[in-house]
C-alpha positions as CSV (number, residue, x, y, z in Angstrom):
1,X,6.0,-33.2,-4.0
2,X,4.9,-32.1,-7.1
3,X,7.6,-31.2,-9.8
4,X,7.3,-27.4,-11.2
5,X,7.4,-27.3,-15.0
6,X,8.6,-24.0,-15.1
7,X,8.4,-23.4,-18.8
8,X,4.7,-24.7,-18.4
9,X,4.1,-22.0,-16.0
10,X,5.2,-19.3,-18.6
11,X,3.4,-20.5,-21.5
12,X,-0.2,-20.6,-19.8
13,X,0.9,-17.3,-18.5
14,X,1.3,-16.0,-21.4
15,X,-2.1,-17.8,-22.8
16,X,-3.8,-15.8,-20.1
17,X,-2.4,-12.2,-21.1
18,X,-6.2,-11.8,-22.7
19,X,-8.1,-12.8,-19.9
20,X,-5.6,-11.1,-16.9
21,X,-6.2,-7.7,-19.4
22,X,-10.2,-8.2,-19.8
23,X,-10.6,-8.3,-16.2
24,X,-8.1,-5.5,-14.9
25,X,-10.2,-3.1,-17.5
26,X,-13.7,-4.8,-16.3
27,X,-12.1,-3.3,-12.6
28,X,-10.4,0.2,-13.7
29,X,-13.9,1.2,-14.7
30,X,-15.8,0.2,-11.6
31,X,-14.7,3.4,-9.9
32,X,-13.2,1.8,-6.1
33,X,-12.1,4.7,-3.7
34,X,-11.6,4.0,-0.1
35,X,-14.4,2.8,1.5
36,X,-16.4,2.6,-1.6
37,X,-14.8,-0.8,-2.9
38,X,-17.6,-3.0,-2.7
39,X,-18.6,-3.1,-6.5
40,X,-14.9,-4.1,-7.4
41,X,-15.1,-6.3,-4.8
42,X,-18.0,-8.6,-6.4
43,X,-16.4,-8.2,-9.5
44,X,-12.7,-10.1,-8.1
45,X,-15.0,-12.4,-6.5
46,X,-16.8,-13.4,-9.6
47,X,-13.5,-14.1,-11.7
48,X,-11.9,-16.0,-8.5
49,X,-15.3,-18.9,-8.5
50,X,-14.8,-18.1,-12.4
51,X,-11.4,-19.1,-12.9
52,X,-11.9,-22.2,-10.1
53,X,-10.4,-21.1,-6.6
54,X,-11.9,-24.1,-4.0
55,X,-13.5,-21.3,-1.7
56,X,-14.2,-17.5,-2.0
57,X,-15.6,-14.9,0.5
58,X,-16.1,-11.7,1.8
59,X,-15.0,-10.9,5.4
60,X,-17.2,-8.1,7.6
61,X,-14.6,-5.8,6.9
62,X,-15.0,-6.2,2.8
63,X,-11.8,-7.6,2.4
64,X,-12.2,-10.8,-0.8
65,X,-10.4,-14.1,0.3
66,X,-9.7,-16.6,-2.1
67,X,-8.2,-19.7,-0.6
68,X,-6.3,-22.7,-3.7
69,X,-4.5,-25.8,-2.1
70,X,-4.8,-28.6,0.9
71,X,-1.6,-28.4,1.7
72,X,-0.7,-27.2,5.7
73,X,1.5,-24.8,4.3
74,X,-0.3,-20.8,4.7
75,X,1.7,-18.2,2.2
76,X,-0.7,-15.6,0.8
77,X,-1.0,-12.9,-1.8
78,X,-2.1,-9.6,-1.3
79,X,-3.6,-6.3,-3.1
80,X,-5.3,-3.2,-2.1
81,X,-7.9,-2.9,-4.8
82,X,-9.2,0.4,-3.6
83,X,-7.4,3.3,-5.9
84,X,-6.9,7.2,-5.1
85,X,-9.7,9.5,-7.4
86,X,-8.8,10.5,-10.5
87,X,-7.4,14.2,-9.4
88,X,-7.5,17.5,-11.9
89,X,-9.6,15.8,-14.7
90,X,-7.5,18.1,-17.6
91,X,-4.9,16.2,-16.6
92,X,-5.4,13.2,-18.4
93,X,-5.1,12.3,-21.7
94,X,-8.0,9.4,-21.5
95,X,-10.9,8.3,-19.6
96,X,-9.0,6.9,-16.1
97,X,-12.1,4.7,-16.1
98,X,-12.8,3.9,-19.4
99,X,-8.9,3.4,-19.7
100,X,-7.0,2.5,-22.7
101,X,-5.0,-0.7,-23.9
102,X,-2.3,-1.2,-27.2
103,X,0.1,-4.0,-28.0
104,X,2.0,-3.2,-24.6
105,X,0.1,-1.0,-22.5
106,X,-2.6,-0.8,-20.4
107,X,-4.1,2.6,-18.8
108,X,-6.6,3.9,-16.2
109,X,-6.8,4.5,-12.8
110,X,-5.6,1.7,-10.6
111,X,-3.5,-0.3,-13.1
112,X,-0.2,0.0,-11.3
113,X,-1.9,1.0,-8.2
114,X,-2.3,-1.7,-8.2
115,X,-5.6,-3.8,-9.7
116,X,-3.0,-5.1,-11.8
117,X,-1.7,-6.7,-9.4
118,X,-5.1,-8.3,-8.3
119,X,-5.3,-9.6,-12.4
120,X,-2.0,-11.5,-11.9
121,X,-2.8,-12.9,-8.6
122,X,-6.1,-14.4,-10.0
123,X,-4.6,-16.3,-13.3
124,X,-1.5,-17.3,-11.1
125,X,-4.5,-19.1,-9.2
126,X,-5.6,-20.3,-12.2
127,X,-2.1,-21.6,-13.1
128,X,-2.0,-23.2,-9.3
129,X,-4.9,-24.8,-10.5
130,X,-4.5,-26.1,-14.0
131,X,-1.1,-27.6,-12.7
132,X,-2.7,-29.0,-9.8
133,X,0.2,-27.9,-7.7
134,X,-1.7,-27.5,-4.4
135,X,-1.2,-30.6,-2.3
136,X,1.5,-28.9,-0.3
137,X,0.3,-25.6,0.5
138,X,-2.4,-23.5,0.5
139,X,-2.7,-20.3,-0.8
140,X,-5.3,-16.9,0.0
141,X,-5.4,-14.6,-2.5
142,X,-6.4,-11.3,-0.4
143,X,-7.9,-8.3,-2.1
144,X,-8.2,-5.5,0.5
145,X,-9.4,-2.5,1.1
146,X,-9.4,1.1,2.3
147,X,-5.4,0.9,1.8
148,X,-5.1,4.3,0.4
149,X,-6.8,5.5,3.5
150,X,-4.6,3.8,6.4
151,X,-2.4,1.4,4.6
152,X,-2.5,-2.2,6.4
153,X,-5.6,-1.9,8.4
154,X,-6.7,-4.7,6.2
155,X,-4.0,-6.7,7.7
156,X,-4.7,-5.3,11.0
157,X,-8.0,-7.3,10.9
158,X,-7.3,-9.7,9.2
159,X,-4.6,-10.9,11.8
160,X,-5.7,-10.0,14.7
161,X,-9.7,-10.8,14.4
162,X,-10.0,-13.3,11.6
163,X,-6.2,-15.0,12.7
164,X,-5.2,-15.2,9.7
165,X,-0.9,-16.2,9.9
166,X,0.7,-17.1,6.7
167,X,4.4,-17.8,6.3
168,X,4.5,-14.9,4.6
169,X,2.6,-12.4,2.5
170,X,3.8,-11.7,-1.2
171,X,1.9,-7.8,-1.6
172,X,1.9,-7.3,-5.2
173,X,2.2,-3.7,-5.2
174,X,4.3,-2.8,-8.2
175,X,7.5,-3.0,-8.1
176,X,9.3,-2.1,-11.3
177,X,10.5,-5.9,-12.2
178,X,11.9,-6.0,-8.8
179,X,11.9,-7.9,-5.6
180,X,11.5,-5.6,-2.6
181,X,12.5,-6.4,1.0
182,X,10.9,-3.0,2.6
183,X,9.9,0.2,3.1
184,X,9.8,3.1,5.0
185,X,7.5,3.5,7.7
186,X,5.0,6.5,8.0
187,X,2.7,8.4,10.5
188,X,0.1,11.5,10.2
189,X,1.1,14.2,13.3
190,X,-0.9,17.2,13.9
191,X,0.4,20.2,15.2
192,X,-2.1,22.8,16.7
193,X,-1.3,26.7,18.5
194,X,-3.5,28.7,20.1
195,X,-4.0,32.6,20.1
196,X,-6.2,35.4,20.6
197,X,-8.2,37.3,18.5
198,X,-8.8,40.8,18.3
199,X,-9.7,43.4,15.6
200,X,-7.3,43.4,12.6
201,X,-6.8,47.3,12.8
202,X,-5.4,46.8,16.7
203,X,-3.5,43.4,16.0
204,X,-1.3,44.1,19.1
205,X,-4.4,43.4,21.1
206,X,-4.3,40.0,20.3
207,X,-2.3,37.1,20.1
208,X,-1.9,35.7,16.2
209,X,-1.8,32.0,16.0
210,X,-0.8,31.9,12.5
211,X,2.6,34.3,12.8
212,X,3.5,31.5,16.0
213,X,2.8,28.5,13.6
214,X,4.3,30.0,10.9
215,X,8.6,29.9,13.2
216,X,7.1,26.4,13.9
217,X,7.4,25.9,9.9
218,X,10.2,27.2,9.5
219,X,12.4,25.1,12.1
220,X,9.8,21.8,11.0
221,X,11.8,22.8,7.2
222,X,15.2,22.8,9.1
223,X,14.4,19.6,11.1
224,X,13.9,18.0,7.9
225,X,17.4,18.0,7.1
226,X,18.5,16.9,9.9
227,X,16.6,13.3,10.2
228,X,18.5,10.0,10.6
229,X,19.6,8.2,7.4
230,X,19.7,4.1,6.4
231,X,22.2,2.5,4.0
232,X,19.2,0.3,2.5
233,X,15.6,2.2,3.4
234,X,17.0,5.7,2.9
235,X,16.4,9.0,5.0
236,X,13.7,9.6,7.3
237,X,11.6,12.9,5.8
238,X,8.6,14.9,6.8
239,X,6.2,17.5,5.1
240,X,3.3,19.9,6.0
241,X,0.6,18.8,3.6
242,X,-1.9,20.8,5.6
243,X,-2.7,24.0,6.9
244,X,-6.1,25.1,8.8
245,X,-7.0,27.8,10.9
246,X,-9.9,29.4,13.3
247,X,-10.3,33.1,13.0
248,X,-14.0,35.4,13.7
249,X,-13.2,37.6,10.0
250,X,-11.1,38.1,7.4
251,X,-11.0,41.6,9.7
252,X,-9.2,39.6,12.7
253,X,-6.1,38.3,14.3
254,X,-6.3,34.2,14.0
255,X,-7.2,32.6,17.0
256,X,-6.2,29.1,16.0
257,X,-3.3,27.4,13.5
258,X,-2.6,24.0,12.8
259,X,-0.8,21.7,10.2
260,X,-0.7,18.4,9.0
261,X,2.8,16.5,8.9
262,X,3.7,13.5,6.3
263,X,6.4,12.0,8.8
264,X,8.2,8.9,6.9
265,X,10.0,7.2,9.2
266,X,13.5,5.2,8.8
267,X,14.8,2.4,10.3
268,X,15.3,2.9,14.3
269,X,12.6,6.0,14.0
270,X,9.3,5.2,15.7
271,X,6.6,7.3,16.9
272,X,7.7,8.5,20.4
273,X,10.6,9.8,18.7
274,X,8.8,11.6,15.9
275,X,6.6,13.7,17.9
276,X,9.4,14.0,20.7
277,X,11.6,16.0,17.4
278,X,8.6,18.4,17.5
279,X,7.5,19.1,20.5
280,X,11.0,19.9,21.7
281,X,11.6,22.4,19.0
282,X,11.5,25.8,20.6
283,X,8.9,27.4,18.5
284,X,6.9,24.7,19.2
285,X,7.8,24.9,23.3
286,X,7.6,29.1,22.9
287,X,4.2,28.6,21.4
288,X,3.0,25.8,23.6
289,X,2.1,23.9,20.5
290,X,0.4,20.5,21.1
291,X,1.7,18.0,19.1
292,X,-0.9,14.9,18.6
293,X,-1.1,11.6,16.5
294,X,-4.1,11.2,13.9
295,X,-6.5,8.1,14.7
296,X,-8.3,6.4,11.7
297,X,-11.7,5.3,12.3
298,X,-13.4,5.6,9.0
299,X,-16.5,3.2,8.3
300,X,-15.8,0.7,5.6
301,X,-18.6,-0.3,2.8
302,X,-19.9,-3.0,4.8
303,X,-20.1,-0.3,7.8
304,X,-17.5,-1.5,9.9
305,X,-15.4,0.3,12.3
306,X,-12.4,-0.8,13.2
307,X,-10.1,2.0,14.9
308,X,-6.3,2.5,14.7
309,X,-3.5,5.4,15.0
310,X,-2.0,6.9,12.3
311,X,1.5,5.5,12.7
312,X,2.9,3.0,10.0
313,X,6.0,1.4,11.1
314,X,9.2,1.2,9.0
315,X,10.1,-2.8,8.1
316,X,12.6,-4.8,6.6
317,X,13.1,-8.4,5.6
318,X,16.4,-9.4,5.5
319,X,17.5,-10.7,2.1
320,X,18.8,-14.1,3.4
321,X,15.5,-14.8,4.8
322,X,13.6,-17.8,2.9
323,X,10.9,-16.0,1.7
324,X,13.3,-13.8,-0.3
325,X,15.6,-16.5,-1.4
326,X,12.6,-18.4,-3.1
327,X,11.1,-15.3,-4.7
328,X,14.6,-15.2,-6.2
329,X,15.2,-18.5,-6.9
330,X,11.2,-18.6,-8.6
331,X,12.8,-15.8,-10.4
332,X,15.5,-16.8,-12.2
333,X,13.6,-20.8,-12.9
334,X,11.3,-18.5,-14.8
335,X,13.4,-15.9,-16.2
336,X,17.1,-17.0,-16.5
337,X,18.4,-14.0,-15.1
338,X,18.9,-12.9,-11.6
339,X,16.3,-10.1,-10.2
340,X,17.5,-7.0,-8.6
341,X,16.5,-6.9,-4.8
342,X,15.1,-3.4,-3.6
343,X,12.7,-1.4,-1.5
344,X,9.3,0.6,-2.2
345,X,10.3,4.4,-1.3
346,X,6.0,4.3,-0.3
347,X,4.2,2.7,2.3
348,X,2.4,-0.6,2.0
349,X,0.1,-2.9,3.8
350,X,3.4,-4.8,4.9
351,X,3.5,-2.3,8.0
352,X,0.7,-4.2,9.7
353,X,2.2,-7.5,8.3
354,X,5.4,-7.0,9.0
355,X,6.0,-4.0,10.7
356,X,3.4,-5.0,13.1
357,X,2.8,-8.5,13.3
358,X,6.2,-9.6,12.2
359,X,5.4,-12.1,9.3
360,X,7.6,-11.5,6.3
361,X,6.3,-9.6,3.2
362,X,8.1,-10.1,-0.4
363,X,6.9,-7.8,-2.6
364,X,6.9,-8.4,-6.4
365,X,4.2,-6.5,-8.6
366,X,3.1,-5.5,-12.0
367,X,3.8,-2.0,-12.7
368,X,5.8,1.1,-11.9
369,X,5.7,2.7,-8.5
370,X,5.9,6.2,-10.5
371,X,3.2,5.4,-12.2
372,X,1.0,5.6,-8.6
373,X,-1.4,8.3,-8.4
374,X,-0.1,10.1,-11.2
375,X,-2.6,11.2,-14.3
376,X,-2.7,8.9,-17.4
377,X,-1.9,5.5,-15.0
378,X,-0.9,3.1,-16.6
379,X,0.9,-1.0,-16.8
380,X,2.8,-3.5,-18.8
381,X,1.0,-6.4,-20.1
382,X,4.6,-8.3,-20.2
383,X,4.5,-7.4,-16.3
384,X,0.7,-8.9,-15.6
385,X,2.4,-12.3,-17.2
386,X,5.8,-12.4,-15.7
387,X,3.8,-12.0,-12.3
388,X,1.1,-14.4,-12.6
389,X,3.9,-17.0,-13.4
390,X,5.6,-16.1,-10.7
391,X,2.6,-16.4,-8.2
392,X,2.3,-19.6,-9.6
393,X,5.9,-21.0,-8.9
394,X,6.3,-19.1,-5.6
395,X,4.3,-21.2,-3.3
396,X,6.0,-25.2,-4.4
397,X,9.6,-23.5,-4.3
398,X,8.9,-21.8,-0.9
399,X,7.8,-25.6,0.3
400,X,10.7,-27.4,-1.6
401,X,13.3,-25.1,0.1
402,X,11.7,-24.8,3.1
């Protein structure tokens, strides 16, 4: 087994600061949305055969694979390297494409969230590499997509119809210097009422779907309050982010009301319960509201399909487990001081992984999660380095403790 030089590992980190910044600006200005990834795609791919990874490919769904090592040992990387849009433009103080960079700092749109993640995954290849540290394992370096859409469908895929198992999955999402253990879990509930509609001058003559949706909000506001708390993931929560109705005029009683829910779910909280909470409110019961689960079946660039509900479990790994221990123990070889141990308060790809599918996700990233989809994005250089070095060391500690 191969000895890690560990202060080798941080020096030719830090040599590659440069290179890992070149190429996370060369993808914050290839605009990469959901479903319109494939540009940045080719671009990851170039710098993986660039930087010498032994194979690289695109899947059907338009996921990029790079694959380091020999060894029998599967751990892989992954990062979403689609980003949200830019939102209100005004509200930025740069170019999100054309970005920025100083002595410390690098901005635009998708640096935290999380491209930058992608740059450190592809030098801590590089480092695999120059070390020759990949007779024991192999690693994939996974950049996926549509994540902002329906987070771990990727995965979904990528398990289930490709058969890809690792040990485990480090996501690289960012995670504020930390090591995180797990997340919340998630799902997207619709709510719809019906009424009648009449003239707006005789409103008595109908039946006004908005005024019944609108004691639906207020006990949905109430219920909120009331959700099941965890000592480590926090409180379950939920939010209307969407209203819509159906209505002949402006000059009418509304015929038709229905919201969207953000549900995030704690642990022991799953989707039978989360609907069950609404439908049994009595607004919703008076109003025989129908309370319904949102399915995802958007195309992805390469125009494939691939179907799933909008329910995103909770997971956690427990912090004894081996894929936690070595992150820490890479950790501290590196850094010489002991990492905090945490959780993401978002959702991940991790809830197919893990959530799912049951194989344990570490998470350690470049970045702040408050810097996601917020105007004027932006990362750490120092972060891009300590996380490429750690990427590097991850894999031969995992083996040597394992």
């Amino acid at each position: 087994m191969t000895t890690l030089d560990f202060d080798k590992i941080n020096e030719l980190a830090k040599r590659y600061e440069p290179e890992m910044t070149r190429f996370l600006r060369d993808m914050v200005a290839i605009p990469s949305e959901s479903c319109n990834e494939e540009k940045v795609v080719l671009r990851i791919k170039e710098e993986m055969e660039k930087v010498g990874f032994d194979k690289v490919e695109i899947d059907p769904m338009g996921n990029v694979l790079g694959f380091i090592g020999s060894g029998p040992r599967l751990i892989a990387f992954d990062a979403h390297v689609d980003t949200v849009g830019v939102g209100v433009a005004g509200n930025w103080k740069f170019d999100p494409y054309e970005g920025y960079e100083d002595d410390e700092c690098i901005g635009g749109r998708g640096t935290s969230d999380q491209e930058g993640g992608m740059a450190s995954m592809v030098y801590g290849g590089k480092i695999i590499k120059d070390l020759g540290l990949g007779d024991d394992y192999t690693v994939v370096m996974v950049g996926t997509v549509q994540e902002e859409d329906c987070d771990g469908l990727c995965w979904q895929y990528l398990i289930k119809e490709r058969g890809l198992k690792p040990e485990f999955v480090v996501s690289t999402e960012p995670t504020d210097g930390g090591i995180y253990r797990g997340q919340r879990g998630r799902m997207e509930i619709r709510v719809d009422v019906e009424g009648i509609s009449s003239h707006g001058s005789a409103p008595e003559r109908g039946d006004n779907a908005i005024f019944k949706m609108a004691k639906i909000l207020g006990e949905l506001e109430l219920l909120h309050t009331r959700l099941a708390d965890d000592t480590f993931l926090g409180k379950g929560s939920l939010t209307v982010s969407q209203i819509f109705y159906t209505s002949p005029s402006r000059c009418a009683v509304a015929d038709g009301c229905a919201v969207s829910i953000d549900r995030r779910l704690t642990a022991g909280e799953d989707a039978e319960l989360a609907m069950s909470q609404i439908a049994d409110l009595p607004a919703a019961k008076a109003a025989g509201a129908r309370v319904t689960m949102y399915k995802y079946d958007t195309p992805a660039y390469t125009g494939l399909v691939y179907p799933t509900d909008c329910y995103f479990p909770s997971w956690v790994v427990a912090e004894e487990h081996p894929a936690v221990q070595a992150t820490a123990a890479a950790y501290r070889s590196l850094f010489k001081t002991a990492p905090r141990i945490d959780k993401w308060t978002f959702s991940t790809n991790g809830v197919a992984i893990t959530g799912m599918h049951d194989i344990p996700t570490v998470g350690f990233g470049p970045g702040k999660e408050a810097e996601a989809h917020a105007p004027n994005e932006k990362t750490w250089k120092a972060d891009l380095v300590r996380c490429a070095a750690l990427y590097a060391a991850l894999p031969g500690v995992y083996v040597a403790q394992t």
